[in-house]
C-alpha positions as CSV (number, residue, x, y, z in Angstrom):
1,X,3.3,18.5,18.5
2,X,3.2,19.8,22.5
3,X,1.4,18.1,25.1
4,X,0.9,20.1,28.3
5,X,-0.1,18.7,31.7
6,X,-3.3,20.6,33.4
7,X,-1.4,22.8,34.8
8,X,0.5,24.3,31.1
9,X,3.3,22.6,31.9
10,X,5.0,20.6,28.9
11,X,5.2,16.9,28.8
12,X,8.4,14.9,27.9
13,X,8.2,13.6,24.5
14,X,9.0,9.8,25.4
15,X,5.6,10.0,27.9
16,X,3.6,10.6,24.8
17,X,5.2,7.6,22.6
18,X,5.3,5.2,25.4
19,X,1.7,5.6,26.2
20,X,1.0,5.4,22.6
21,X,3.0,2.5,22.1
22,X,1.0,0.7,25.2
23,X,-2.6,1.7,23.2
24,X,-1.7,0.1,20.0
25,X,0.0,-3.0,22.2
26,X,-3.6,-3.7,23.8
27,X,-5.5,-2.9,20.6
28,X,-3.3,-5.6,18.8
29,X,-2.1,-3.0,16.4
30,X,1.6,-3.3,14.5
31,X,4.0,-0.2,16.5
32,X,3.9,2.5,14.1
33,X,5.2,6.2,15.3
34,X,2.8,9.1,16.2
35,X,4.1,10.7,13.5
36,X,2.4,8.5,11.3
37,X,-1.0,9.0,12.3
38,X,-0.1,12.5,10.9
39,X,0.8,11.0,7.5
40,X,-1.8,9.1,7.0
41,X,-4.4,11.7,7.8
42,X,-2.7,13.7,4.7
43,X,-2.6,11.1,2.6
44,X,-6.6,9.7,3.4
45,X,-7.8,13.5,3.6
46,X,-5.7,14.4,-0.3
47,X,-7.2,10.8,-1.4
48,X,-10.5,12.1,-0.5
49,X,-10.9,15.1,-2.1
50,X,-10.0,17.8,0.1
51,X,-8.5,20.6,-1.5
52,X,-4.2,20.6,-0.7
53,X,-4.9,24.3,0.7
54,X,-7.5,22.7,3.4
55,X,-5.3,19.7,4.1
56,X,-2.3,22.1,4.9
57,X,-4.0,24.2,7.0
58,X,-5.6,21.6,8.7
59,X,-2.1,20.1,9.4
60,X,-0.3,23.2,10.4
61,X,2.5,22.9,7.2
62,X,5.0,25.3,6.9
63,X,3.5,25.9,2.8
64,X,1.8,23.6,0.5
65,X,4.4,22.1,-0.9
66,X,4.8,20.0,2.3
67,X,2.0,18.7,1.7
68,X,2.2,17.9,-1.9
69,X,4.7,15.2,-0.8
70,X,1.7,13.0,0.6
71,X,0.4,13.2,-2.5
72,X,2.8,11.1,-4.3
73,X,-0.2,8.3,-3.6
74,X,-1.9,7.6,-6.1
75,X,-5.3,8.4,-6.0
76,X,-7.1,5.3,-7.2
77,X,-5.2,3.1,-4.5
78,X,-5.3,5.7,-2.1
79,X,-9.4,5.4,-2.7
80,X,-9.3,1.6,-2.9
81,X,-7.6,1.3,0.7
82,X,-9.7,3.7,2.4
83,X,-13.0,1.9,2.9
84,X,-10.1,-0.7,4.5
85,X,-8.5,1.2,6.7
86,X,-12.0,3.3,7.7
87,X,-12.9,-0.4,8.5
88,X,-10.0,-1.9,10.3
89,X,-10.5,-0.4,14.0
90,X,-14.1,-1.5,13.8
91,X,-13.2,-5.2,12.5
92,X,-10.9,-5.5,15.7
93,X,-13.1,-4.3,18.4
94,X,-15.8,-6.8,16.8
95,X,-13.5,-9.5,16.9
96,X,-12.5,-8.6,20.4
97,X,-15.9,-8.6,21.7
98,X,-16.8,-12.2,20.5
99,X,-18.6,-10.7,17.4
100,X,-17.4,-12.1,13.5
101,X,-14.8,-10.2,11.8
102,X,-14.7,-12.8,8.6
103,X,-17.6,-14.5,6.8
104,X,-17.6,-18.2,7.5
105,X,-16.7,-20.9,5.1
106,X,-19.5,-22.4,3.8
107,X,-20.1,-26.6,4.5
């Protein structure tokens, strides 16, 4: 990946993972890499359906069989943990703003 300034300019690579690493640090996310977010948009988009051809085009691989690696997952956990991680953002920012992320125990 590149990152420019305004004016074309490229960025150093460490000013795009530190600023990245301070994002998931206030969200109260585990560190992961920016890399990963790549990965895991193979893997979810594969798990949904999207045709391999799409999904490697969409990522910029070299050929398909780059992108055949992701889909080593298998497809029925792959579609199990979707709905999750689709839902995980939205259960922390509900949580954060005073709203209930877990059903309460009943008395």
């Amino acid at each position: 990946m590149l990152f420019v300034n305004p004016d074309g300019t490229t960025l150093h690579p460490s000013r795009i993972t530190d600023a990245f690493a301070i994002y998931l640090r206030r969200a109260g996310l585990p560190p992961i890499q920016l890399r990963d977010l790549r990965h895991g948009t193979a893997t979810l988009t594969l798990a949904a359906g999207i045709e391999i051809r799409t999904v490697s085009a969409m990522l910029r691989h070299s050929s398909i069989a780059v992108t055949g690696l992701y889909s080593s997952v298998t497809t029925g956990l792959a579609h199990e943990a979707a709905p999750t991680i689709n839902d995980a953002p939205r259960a922390r920012w509900r949580g954060r703003h005073g709203r209930r992320t877990a059903p309460q125990q009943q008395r």
